[in-house]
Backbone as XML, in Angstrom:
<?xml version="1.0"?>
<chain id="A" units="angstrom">
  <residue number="1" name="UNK">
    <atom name="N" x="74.055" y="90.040" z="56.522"/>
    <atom name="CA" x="75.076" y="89.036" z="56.548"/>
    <atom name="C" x="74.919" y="88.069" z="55.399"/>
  </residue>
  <residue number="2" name="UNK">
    <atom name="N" x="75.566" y="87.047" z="54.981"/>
    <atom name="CA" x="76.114" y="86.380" z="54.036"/>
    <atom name="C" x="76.065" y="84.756" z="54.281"/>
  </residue>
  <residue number="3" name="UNK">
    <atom name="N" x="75.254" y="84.195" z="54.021"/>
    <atom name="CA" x="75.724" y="82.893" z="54.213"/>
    <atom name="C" x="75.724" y="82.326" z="52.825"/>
  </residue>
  <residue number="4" name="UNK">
    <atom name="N" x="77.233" y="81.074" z="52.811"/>
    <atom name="CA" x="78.018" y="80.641" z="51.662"/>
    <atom name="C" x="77.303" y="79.320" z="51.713"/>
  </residue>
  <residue number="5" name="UNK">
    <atom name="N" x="76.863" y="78.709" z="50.896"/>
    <atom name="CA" x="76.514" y="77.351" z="50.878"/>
    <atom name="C" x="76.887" y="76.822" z="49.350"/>
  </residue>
  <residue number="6" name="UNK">
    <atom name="N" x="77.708" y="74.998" z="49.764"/>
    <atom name="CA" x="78.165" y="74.561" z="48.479"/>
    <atom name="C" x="76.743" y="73.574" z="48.147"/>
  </residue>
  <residue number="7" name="UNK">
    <atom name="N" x="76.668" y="73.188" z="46.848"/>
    <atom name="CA" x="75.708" y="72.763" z="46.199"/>
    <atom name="C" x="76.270" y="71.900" z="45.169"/>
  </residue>
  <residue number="8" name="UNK">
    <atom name="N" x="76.121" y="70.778" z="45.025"/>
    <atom name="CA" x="76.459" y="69.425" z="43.881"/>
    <atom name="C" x="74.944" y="69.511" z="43.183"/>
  </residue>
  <residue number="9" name="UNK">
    <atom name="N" x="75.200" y="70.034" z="42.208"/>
    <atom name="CA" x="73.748" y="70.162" z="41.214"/>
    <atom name="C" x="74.628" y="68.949" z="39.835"/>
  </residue>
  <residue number="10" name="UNK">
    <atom name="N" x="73.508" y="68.257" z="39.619"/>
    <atom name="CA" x="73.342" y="67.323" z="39.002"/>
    <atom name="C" x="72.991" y="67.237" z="37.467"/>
  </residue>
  <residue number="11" name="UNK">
    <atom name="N" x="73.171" y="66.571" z="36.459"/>
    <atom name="CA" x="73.217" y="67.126" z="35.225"/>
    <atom name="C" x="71.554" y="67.477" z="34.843"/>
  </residue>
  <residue number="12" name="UNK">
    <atom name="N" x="70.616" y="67.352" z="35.615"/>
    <atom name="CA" x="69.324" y="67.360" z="35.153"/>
    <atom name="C" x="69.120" y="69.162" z="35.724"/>
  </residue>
  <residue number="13" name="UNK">
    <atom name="N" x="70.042" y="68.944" z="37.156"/>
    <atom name="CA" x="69.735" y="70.791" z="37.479"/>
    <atom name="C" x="68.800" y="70.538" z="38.652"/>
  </residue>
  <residue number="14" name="UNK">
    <atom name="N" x="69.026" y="69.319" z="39.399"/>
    <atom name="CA" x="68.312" y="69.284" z="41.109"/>
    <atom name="C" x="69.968" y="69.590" z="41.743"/>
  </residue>
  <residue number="15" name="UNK">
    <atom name="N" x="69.581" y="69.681" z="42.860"/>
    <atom name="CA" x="70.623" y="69.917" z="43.821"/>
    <atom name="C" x="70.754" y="68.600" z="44.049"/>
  </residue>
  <residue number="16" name="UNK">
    <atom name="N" x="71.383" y="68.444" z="44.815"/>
    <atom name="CA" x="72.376" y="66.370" z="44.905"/>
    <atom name="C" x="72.656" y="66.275" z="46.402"/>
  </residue>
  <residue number="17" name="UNK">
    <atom name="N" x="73.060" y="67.539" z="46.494"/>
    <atom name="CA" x="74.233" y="67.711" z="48.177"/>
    <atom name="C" x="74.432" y="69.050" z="48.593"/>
  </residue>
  <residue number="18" name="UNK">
    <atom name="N" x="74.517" y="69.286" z="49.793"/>
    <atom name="CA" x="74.472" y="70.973" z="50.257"/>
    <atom name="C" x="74.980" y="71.129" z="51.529"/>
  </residue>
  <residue number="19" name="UNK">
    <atom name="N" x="76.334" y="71.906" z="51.789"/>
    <atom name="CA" x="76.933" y="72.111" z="52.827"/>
    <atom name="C" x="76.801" y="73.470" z="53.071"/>
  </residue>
  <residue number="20" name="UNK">
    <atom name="N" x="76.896" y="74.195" z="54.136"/>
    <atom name="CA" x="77.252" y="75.274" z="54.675"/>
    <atom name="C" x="79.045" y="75.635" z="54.555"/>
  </residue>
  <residue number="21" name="UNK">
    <atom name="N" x="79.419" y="76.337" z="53.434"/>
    <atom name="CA" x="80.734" y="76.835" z="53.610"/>
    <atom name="C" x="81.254" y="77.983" z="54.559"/>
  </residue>
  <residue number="22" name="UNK">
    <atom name="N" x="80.012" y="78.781" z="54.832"/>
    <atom name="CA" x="80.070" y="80.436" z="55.451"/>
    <atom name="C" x="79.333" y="80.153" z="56.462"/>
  </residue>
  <residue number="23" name="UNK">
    <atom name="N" x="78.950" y="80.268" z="57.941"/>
    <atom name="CA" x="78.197" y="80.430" z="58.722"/>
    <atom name="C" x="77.571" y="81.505" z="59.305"/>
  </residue>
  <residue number="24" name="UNK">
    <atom name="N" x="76.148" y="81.898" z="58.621"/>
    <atom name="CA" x="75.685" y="83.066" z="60.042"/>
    <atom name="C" x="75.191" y="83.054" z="61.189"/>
  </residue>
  <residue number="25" name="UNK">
    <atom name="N" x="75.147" y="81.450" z="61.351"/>
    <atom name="CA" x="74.447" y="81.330" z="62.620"/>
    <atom name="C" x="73.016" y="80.126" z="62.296"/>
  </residue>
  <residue number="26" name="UNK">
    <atom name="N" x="73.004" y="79.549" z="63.153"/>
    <atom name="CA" x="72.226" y="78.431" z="63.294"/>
    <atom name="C" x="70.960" y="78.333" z="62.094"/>
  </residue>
  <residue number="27" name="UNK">
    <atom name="N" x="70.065" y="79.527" z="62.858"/>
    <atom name="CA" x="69.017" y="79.547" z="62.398"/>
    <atom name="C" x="68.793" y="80.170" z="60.834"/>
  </residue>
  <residue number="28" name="UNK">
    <atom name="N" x="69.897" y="80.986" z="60.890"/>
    <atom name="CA" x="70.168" y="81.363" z="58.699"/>
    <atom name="C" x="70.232" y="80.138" z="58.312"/>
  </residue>
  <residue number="29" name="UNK">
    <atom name="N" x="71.477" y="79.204" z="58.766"/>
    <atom name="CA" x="72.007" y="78.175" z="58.092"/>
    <atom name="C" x="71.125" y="77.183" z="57.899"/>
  </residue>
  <residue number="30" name="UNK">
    <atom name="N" x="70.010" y="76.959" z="58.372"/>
    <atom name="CA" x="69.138" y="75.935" z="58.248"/>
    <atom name="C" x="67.985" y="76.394" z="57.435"/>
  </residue>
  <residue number="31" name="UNK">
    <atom name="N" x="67.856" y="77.628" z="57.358"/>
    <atom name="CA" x="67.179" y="78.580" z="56.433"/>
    <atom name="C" x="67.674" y="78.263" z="54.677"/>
  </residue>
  <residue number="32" name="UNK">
    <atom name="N" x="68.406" y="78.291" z="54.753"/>
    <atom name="CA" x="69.571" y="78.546" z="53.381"/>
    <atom name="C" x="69.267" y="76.608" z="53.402"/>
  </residue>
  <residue number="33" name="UNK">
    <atom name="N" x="69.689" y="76.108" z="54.090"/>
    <atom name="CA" x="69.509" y="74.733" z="53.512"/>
    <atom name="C" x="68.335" y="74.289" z="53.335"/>
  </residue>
  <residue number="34" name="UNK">
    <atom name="N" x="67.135" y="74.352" z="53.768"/>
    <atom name="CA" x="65.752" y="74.178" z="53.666"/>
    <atom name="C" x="65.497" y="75.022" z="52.187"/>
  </residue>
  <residue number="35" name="UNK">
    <atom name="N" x="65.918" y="76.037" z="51.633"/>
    <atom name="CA" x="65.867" y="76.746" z="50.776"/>
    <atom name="C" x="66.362" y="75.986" z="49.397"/>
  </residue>
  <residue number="36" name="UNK">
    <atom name="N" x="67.592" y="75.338" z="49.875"/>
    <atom name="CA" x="68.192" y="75.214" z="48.656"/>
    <atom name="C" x="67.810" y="73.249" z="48.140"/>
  </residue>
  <residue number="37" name="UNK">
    <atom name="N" x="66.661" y="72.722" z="48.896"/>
    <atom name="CA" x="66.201" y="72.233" z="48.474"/>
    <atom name="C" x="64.991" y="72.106" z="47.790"/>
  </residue>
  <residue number="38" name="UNK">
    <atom name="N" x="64.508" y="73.066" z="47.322"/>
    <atom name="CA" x="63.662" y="73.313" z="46.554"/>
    <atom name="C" x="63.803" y="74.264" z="45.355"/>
  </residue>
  <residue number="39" name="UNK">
    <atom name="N" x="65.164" y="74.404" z="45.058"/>
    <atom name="CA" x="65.839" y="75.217" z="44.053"/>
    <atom name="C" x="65.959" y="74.150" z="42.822"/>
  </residue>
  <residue number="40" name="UNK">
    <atom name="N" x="66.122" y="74.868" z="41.992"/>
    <atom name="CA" x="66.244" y="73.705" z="40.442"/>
    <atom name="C" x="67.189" y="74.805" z="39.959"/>
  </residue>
  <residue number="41" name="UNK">
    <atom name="N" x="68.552" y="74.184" z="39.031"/>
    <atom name="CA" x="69.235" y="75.098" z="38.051"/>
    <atom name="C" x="69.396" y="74.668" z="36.350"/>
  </residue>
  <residue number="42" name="UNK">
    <atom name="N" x="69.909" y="75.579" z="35.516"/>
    <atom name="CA" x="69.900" y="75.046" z="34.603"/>
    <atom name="C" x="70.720" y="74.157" z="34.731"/>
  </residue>
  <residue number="43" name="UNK">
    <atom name="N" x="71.224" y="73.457" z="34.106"/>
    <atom name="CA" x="72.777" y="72.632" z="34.251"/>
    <atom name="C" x="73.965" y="72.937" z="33.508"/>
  </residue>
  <residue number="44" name="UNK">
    <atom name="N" x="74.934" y="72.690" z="34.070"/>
    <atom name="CA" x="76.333" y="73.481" z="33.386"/>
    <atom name="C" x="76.404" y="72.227" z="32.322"/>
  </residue>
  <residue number="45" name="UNK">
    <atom name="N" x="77.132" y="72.648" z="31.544"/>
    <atom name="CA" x="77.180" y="71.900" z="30.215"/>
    <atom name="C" x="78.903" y="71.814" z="29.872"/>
  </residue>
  <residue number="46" name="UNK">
    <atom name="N" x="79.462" y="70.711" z="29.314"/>
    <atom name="CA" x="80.631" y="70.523" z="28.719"/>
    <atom name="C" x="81.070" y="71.186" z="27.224"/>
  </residue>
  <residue number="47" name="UNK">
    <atom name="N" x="81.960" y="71.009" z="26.531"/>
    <atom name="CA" x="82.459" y="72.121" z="25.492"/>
    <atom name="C" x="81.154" y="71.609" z="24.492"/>
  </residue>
  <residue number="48" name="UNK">
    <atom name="N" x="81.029" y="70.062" z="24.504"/>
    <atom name="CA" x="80.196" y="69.896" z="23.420"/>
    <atom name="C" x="78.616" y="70.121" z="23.620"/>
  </residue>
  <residue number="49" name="UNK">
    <atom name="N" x="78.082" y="70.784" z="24.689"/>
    <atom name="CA" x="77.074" y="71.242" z="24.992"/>
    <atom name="C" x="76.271" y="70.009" z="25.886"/>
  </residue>
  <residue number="50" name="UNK">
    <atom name="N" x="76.501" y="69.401" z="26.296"/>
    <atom name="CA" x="76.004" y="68.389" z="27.059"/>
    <atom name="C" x="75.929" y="68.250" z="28.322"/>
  </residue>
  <residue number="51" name="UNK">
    <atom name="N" x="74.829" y="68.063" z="28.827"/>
    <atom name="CA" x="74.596" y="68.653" z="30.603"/>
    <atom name="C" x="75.750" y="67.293" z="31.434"/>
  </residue>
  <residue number="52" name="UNK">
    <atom name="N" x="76.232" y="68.372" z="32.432"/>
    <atom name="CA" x="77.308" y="67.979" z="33.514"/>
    <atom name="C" x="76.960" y="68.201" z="34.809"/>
  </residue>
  <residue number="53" name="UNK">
    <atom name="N" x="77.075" y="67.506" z="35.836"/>
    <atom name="CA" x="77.355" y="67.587" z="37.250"/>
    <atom name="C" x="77.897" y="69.078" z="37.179"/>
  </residue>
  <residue number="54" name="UNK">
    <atom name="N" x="78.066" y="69.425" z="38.407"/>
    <atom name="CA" x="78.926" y="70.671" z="38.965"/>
    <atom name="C" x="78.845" y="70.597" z="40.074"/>
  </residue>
  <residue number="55" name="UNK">
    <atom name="N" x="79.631" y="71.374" z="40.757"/>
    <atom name="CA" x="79.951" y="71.876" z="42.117"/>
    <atom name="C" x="80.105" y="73.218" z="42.113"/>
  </residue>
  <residue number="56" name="UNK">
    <atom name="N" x="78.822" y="74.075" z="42.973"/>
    <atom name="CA" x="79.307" y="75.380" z="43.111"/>
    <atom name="C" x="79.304" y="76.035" z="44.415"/>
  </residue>
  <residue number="57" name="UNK">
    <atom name="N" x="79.320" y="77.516" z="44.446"/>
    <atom name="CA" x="79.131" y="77.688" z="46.058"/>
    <atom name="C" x="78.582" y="79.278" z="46.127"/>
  </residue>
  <residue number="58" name="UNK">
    <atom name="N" x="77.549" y="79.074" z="46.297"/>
    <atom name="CA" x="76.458" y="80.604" z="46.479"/>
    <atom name="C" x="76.228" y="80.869" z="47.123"/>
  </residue>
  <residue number="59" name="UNK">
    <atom name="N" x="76.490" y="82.360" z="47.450"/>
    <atom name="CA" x="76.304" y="83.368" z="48.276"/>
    <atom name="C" x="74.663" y="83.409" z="48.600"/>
  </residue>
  <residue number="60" name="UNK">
    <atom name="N" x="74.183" y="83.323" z="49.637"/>
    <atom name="CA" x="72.819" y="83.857" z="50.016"/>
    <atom name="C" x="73.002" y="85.340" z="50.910"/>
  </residue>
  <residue number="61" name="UNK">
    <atom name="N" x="72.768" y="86.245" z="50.761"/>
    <atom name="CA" x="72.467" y="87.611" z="51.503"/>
    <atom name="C" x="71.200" y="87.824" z="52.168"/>
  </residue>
  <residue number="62" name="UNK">
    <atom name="N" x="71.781" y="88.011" z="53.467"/>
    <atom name="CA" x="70.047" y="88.731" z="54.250"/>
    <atom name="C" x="70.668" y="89.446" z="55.008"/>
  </residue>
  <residue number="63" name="UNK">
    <atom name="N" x="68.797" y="90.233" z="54.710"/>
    <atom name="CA" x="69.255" y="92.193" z="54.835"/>
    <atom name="C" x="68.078" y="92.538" z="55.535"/>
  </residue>
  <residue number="64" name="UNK">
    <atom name="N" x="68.093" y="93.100" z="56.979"/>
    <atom name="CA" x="67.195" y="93.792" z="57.929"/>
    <atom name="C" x="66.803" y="94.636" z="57.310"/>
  </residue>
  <residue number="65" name="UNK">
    <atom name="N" x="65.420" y="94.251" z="57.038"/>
    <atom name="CA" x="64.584" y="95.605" z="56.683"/>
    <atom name="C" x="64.373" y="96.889" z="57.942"/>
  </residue>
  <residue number="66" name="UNK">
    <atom name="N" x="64.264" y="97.851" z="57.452"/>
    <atom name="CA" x="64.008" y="98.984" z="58.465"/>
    <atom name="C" x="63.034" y="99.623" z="58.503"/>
  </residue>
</chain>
């Protein structure tokens, strides 16, 4: 299954803010958010190359091993 989570990453590239857009259920969703505070990104940048805020929204996948 799939859980969607939005993320306000900040021009330095910490996360800022983090919602659940997709739900798999309680215990993913708190998974995925505990997760995505300890994530760092690069930072999106404007035309003239200069780090920007963003707003995005990433897919996390989990897959039963067999």
């Amino acid at each position: 299954g799939v859980v969607v989570i939005e993320l306000a990453i900040d021009n330095g590239g910490t996360v800022v803010y983090s919602r659940i857009v997709q739900s798999l259920g309680e215990e993913f969703d708190k998974a995925v958010i505990a997760w995505s505070k300890s994530i760092r990104f690069r930072p999106a940048r404007d035309t003239e190359r200069k780090p920007i805020p963003c707003l995005i929204h990433l897919p996390v996948r989990f897959k039963l091993d067999s």
